[in-house]
PQR file with spaces between the fields and no chain letter, atoms N, CA, C, O and H, PARSE charges and radii, in Angstrom:
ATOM       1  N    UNK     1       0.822   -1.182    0.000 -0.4000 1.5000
ATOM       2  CA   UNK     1       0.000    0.000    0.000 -0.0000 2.0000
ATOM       3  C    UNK     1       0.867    1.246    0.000  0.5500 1.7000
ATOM       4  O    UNK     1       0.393    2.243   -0.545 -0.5500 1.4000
ATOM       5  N    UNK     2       2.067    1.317    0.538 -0.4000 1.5000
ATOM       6  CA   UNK     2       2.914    2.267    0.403 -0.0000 2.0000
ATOM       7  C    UNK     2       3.314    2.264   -0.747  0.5500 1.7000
ATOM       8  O    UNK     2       3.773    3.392   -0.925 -0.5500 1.4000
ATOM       9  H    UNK     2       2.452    0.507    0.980  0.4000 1.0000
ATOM      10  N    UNK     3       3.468    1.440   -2.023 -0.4000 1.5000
ATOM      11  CA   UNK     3       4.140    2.177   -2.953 -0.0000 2.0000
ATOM      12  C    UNK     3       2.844    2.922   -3.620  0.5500 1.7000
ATOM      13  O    UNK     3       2.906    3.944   -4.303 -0.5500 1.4000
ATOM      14  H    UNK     3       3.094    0.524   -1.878  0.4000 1.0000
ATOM      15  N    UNK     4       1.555    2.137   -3.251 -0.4000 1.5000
ATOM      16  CA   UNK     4       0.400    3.021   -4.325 -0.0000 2.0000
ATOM      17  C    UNK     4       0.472    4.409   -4.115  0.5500 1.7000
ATOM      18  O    UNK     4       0.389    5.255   -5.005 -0.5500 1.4000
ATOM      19  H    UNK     4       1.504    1.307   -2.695  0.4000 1.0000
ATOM      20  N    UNK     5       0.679    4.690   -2.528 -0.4000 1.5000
ATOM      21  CA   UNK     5       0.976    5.931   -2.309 -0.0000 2.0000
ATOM      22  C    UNK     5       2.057    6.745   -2.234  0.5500 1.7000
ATOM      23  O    UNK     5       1.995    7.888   -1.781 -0.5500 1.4000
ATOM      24  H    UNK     5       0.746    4.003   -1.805  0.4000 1.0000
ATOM      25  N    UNK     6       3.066    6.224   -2.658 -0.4000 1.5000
ATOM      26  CA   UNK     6       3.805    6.997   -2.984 -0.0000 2.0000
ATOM      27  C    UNK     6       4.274    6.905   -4.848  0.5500 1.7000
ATOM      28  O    UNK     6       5.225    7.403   -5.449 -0.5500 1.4000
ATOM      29  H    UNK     6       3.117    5.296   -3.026  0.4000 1.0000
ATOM      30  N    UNK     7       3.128    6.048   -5.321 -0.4000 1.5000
ATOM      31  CA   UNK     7       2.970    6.537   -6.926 -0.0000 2.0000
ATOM      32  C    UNK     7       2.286    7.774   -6.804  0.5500 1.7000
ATOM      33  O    UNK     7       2.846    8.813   -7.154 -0.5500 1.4000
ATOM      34  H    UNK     7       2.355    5.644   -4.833  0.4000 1.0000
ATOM      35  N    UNK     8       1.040    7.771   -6.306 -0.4000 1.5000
ATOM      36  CA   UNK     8       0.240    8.851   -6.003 -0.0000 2.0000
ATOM      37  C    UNK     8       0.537    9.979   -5.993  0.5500 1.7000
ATOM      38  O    UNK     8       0.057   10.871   -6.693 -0.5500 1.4000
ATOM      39  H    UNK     8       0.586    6.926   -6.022  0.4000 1.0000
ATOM      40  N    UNK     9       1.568   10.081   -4.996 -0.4000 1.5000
ATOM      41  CA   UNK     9       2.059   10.963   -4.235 -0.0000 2.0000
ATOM      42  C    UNK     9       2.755   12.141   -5.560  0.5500 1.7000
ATOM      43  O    UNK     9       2.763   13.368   -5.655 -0.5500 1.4000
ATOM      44  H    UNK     9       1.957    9.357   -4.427  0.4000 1.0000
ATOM      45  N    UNK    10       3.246   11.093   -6.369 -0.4000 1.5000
ATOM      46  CA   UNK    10       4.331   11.564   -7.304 -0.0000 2.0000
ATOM      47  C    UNK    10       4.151   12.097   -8.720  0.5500 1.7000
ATOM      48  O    UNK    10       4.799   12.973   -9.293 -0.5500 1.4000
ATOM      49  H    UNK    10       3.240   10.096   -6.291  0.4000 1.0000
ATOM      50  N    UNK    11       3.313   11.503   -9.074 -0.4000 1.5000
ATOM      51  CA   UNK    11       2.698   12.236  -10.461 -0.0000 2.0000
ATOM      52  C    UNK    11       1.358   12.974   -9.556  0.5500 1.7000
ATOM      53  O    UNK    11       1.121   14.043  -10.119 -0.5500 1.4000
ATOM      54  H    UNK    11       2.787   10.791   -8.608  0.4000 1.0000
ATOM      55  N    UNK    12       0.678   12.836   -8.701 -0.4000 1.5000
ATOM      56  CA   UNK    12      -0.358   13.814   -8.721 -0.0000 2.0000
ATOM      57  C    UNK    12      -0.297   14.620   -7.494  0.5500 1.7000
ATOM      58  O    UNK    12      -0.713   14.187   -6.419 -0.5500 1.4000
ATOM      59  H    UNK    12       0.871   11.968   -8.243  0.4000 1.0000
ATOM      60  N    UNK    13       0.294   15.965   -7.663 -0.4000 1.5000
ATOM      61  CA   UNK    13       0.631   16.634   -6.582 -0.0000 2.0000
ATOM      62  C    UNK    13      -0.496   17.046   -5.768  0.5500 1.7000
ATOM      63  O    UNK    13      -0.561   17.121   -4.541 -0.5500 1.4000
ATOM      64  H    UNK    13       0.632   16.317   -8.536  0.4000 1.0000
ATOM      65  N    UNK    14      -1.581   17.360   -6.853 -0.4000 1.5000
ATOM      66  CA   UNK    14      -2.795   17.879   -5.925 -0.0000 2.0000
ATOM      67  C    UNK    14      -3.610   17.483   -5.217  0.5500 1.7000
ATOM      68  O    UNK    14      -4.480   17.188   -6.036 -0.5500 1.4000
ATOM      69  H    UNK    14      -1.528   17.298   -7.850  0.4000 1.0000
ATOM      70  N    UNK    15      -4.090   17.188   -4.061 -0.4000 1.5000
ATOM      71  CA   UNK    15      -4.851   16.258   -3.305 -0.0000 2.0000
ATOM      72  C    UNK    15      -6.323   16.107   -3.754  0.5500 1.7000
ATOM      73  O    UNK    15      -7.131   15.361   -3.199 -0.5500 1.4000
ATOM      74  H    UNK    15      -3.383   17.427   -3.395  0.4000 1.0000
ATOM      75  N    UNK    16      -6.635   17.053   -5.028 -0.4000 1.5000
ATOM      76  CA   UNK    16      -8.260   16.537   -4.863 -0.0000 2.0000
ATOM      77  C    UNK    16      -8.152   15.353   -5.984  0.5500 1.7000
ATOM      78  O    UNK    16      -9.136   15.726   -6.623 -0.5500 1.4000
ATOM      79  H    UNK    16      -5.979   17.659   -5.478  0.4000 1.0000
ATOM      80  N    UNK    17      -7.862   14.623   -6.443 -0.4000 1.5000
ATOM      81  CA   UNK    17      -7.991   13.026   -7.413 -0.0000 2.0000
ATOM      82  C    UNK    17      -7.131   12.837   -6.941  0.5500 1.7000
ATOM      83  O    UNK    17      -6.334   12.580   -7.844 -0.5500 1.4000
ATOM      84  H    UNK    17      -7.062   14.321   -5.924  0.4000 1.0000
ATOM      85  N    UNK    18      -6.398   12.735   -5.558 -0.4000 1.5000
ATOM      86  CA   UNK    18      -5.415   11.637   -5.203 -0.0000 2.0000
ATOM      87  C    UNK    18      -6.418   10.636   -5.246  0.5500 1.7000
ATOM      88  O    UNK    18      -6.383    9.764   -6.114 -0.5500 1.4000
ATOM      89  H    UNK    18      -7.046   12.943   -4.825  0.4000 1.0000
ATOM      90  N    UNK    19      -7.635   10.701   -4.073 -0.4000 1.5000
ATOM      91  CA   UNK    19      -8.467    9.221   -3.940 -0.0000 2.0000
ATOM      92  C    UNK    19      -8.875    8.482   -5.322  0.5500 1.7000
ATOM      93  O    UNK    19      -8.652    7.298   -5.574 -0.5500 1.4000
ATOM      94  H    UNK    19      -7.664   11.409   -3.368  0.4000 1.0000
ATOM      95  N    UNK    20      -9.650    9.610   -6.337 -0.4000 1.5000
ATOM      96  CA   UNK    20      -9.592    8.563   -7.451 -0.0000 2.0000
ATOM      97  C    UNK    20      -8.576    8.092   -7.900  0.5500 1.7000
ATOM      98  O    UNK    20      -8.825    7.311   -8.819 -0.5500 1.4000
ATOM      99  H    UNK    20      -9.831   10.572   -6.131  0.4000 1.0000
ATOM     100  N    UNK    21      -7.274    8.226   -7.629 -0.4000 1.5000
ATOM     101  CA   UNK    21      -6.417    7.810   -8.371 -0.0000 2.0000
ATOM     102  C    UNK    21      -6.632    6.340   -7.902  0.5500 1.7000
ATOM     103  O    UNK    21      -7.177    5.355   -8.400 -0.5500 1.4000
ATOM     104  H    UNK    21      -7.072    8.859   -6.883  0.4000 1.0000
ATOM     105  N    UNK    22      -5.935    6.618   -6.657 -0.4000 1.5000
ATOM     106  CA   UNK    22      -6.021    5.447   -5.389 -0.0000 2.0000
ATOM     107  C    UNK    22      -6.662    4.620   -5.995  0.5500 1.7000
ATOM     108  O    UNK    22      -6.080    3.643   -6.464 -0.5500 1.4000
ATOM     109  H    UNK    22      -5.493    7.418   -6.252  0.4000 1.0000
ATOM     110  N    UNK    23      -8.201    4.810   -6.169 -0.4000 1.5000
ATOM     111  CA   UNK    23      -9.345    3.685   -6.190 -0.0000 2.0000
ATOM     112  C    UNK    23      -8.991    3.270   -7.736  0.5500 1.7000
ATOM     113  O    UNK    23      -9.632    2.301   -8.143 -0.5500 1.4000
ATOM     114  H    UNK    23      -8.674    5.605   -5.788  0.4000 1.0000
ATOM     115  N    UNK    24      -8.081    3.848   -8.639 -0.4000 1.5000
ATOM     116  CA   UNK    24      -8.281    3.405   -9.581 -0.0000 2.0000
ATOM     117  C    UNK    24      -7.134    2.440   -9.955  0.5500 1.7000
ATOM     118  O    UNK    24      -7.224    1.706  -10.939 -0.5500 1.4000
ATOM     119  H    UNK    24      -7.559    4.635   -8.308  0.4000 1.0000
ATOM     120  N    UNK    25      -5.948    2.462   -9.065 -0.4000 1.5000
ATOM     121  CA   UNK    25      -4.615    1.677   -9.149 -0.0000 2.0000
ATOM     122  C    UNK    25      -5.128    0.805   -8.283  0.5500 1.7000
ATOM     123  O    UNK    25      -4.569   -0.237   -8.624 -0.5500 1.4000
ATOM     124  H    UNK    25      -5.876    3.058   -8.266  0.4000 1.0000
ATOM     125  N    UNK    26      -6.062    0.455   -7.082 -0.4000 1.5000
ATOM     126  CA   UNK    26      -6.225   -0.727   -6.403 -0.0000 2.0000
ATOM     127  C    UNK    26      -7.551   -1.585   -7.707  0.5500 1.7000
ATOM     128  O    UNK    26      -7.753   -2.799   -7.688 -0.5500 1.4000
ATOM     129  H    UNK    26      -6.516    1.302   -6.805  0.4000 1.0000
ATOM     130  N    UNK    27      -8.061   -0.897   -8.413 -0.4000 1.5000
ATOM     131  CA   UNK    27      -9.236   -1.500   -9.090 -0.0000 2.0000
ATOM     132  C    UNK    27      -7.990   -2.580  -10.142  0.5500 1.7000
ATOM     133  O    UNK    27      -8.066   -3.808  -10.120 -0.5500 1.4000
ATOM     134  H    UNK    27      -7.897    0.089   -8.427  0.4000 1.0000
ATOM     135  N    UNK    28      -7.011   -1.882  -10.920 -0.4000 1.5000
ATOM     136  CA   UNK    28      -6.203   -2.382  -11.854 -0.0000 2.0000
ATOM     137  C    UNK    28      -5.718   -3.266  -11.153  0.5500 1.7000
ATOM     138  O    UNK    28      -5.736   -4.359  -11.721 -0.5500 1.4000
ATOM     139  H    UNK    28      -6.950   -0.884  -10.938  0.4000 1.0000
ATOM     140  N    UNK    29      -5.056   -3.275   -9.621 -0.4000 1.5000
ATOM     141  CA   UNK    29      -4.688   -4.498   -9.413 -0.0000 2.0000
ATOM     142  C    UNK    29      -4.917   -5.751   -9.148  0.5500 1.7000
ATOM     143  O    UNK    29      -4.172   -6.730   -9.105 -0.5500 1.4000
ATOM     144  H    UNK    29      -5.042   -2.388   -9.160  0.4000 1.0000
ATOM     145  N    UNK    30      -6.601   -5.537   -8.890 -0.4000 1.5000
ATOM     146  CA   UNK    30      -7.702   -6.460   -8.507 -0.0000 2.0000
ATOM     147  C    UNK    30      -7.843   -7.331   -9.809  0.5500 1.7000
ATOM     148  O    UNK    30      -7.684   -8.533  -10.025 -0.5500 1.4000
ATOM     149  H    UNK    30      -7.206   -4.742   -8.926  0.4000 1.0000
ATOM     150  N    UNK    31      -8.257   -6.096  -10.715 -0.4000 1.5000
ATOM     151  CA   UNK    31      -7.850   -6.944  -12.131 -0.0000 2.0000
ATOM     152  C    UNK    31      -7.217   -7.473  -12.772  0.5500 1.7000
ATOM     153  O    UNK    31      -7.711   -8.106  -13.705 -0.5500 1.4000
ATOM     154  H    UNK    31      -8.386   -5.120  -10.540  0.4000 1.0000
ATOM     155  N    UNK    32      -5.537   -7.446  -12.515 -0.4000 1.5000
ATOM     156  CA   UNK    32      -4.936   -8.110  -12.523 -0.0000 2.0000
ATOM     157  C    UNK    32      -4.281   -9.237  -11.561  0.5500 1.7000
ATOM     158  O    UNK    32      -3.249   -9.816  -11.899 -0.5500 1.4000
ATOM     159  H    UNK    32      -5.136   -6.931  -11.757  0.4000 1.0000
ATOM     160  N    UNK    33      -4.724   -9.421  -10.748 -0.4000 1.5000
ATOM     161  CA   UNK    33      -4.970  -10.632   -9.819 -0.0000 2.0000
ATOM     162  C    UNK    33      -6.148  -11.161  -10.544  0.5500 1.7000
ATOM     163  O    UNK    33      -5.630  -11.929  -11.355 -0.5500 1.4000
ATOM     164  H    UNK    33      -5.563   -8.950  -10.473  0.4000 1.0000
ATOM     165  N    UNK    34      -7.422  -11.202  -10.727 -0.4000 1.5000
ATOM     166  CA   UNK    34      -8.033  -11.669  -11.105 -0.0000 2.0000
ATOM     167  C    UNK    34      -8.236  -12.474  -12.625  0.5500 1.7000
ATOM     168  O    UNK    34      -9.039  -13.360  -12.915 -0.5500 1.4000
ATOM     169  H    UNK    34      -7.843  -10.578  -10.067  0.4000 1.0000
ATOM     170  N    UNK    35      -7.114  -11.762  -13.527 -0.4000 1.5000
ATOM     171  CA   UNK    35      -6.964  -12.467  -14.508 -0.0000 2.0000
ATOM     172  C    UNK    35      -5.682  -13.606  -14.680  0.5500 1.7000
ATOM     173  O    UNK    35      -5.604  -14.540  -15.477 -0.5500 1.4000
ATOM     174  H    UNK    35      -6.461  -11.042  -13.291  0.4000 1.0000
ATOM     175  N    UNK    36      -4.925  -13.261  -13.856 -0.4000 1.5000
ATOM     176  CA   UNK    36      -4.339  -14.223  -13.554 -0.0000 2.0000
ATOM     177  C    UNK    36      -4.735  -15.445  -13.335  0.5500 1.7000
ATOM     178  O    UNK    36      -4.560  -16.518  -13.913 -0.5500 1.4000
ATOM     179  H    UNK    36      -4.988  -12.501  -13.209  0.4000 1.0000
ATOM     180  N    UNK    37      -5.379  -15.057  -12.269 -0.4000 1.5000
ATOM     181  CA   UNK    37      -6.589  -16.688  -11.360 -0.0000 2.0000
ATOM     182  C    UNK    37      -7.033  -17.131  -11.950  0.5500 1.7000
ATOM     183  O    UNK    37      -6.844  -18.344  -12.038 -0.5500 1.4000
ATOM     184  H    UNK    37      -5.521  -14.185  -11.800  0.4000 1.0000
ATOM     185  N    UNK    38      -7.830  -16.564  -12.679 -0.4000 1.5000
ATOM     186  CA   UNK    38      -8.402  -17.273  -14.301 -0.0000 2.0000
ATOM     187  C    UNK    38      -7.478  -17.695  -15.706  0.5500 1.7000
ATOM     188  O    UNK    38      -7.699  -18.441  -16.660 -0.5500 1.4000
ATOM     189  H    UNK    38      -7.984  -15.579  -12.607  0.4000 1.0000
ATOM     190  N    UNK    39      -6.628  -17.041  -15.408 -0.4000 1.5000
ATOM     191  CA   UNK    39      -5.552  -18.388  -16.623 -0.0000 2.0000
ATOM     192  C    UNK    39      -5.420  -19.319  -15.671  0.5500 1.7000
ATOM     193  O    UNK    39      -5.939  -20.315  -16.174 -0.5500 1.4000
ATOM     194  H    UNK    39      -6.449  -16.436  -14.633  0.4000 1.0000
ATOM     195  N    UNK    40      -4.883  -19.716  -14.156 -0.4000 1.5000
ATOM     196  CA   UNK    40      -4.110  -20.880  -13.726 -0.0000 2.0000
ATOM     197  C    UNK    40      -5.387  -21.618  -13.327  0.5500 1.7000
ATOM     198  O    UNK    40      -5.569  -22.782  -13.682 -0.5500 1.4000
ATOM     199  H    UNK    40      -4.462  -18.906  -13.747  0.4000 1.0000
ATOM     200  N    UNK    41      -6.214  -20.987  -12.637 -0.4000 1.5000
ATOM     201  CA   UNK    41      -7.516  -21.654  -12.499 -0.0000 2.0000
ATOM     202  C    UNK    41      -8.362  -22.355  -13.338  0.5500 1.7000
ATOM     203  O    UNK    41      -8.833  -23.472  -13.122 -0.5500 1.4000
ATOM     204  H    UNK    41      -6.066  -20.041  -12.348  0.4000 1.0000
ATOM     205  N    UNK    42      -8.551  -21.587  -14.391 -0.4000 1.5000
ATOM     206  CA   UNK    42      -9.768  -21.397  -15.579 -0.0000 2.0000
ATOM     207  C    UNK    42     -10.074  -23.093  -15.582  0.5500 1.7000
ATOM     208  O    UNK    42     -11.033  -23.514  -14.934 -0.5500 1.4000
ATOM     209  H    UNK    42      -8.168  -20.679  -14.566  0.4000 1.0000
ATOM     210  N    UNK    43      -9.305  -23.913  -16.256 -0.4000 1.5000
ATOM     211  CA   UNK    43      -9.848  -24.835  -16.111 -0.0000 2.0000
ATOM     212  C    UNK    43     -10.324  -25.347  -15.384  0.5500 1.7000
ATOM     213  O    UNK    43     -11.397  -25.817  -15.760 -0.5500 1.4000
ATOM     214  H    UNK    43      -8.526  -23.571  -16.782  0.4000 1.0000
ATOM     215  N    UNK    44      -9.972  -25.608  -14.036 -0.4000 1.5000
ATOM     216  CA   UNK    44     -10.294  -26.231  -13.042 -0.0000 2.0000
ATOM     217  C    UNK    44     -12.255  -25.764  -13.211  0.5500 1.7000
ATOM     218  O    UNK    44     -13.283  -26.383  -13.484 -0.5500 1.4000
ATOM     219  H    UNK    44      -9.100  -25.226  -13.731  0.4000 1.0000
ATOM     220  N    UNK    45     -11.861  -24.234  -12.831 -0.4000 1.5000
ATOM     221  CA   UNK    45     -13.269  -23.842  -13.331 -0.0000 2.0000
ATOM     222  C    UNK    45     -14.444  -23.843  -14.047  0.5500 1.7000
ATOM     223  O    UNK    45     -15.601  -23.541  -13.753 -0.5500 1.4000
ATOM     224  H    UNK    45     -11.025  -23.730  -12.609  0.4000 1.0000
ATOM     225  N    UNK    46     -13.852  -24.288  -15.157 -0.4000 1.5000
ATOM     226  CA   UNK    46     -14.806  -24.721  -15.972 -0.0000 2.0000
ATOM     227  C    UNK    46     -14.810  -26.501  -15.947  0.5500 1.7000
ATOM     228  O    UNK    46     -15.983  -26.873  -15.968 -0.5500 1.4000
ATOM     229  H    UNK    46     -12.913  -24.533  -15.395  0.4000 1.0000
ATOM     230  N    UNK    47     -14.057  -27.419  -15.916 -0.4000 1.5000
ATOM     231  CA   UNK    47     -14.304  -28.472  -15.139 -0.0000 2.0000
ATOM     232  C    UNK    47     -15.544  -28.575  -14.342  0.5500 1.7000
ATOM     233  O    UNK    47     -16.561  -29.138  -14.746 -0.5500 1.4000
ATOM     234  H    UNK    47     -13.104  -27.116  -15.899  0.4000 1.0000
ATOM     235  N    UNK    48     -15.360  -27.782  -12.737 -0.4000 1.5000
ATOM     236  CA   UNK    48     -16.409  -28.170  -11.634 -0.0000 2.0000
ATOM     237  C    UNK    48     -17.598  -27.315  -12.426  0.5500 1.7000
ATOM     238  O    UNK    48     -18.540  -27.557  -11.672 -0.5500 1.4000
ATOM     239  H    UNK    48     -14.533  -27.324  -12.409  0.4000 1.0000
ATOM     240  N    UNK    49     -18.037  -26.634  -13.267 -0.4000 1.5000
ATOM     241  CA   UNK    49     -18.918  -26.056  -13.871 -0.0000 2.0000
ATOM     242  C    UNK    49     -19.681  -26.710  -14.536  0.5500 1.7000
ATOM     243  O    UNK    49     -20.907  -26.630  -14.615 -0.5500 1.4000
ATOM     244  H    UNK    49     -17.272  -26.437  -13.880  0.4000 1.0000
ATOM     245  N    UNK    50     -18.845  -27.502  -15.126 -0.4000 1.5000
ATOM     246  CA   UNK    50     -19.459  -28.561  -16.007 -0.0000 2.0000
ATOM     247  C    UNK    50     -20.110  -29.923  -15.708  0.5500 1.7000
ATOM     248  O    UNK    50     -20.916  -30.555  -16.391 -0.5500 1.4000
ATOM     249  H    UNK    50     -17.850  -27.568  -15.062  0.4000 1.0000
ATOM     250  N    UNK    51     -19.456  -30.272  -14.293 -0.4000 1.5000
ATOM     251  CA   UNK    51     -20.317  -30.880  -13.610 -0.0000 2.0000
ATOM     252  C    UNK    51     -21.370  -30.740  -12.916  0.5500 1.7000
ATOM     253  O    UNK    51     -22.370  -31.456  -12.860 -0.5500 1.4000
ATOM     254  H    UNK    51     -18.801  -29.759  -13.739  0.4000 1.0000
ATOM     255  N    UNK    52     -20.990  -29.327  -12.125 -0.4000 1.5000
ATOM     256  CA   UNK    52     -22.775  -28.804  -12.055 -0.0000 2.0000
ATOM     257  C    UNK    52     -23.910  -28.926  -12.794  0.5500 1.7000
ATOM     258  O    UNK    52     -25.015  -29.425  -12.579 -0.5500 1.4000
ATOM     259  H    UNK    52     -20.177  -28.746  -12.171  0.4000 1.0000
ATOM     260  N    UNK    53     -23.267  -28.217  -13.952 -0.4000 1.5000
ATOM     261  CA   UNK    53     -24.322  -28.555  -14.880 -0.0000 2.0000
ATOM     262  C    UNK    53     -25.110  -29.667  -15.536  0.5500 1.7000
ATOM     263  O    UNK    53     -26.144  -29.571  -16.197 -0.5500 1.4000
ATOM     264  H    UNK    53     -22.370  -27.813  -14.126  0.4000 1.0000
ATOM     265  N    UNK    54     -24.389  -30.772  -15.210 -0.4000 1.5000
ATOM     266  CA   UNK    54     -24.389  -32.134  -15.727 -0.0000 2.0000
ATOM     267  C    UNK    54     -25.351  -32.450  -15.115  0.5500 1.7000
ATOM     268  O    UNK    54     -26.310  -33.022  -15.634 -0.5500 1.4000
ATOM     269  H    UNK    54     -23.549  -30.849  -14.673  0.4000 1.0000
ATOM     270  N    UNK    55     -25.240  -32.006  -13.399 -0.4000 1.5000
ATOM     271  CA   UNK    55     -26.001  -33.184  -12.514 -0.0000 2.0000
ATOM     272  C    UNK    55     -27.337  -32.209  -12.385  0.5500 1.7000
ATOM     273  O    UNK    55     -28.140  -32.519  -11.505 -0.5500 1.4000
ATOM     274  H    UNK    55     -24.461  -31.541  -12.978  0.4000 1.0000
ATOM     275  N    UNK    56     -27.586  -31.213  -13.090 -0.4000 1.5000
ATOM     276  CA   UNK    56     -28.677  -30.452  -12.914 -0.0000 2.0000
ATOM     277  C    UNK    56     -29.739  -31.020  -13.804  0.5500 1.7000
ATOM     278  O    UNK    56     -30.856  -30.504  -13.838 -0.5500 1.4000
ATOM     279  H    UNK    56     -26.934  -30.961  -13.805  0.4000 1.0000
């Protein structure tokens, strides 16, 4: 969390869109965690999916 803020800190001197910035470098990293999980995962995922569906 310290380096987000001190990206922050550094290209945007002015405090009023520091927070959007914030919310917008933790959103990108969410998203990139999340696409990750879904390449190493994905299958697995769609696997147990497919059995759900099976037994429905």
């Amino acid at each position: 969390m310290a380096l987000v803020q001190y990206l922050v800190a550094r290209f945007f001197d002015r405090e009023e869109g520091q927070g959007l910035a914030e919310y917008a470098l933790i959103l990108a990293l969410i998203a990139i965690i999340a696409i990750v999980a879904l390449i190493f995962l994905g299958h697995q995922v769609s696997t147990i999916l497919s059995t759900v569906g099976a037994s429905i």
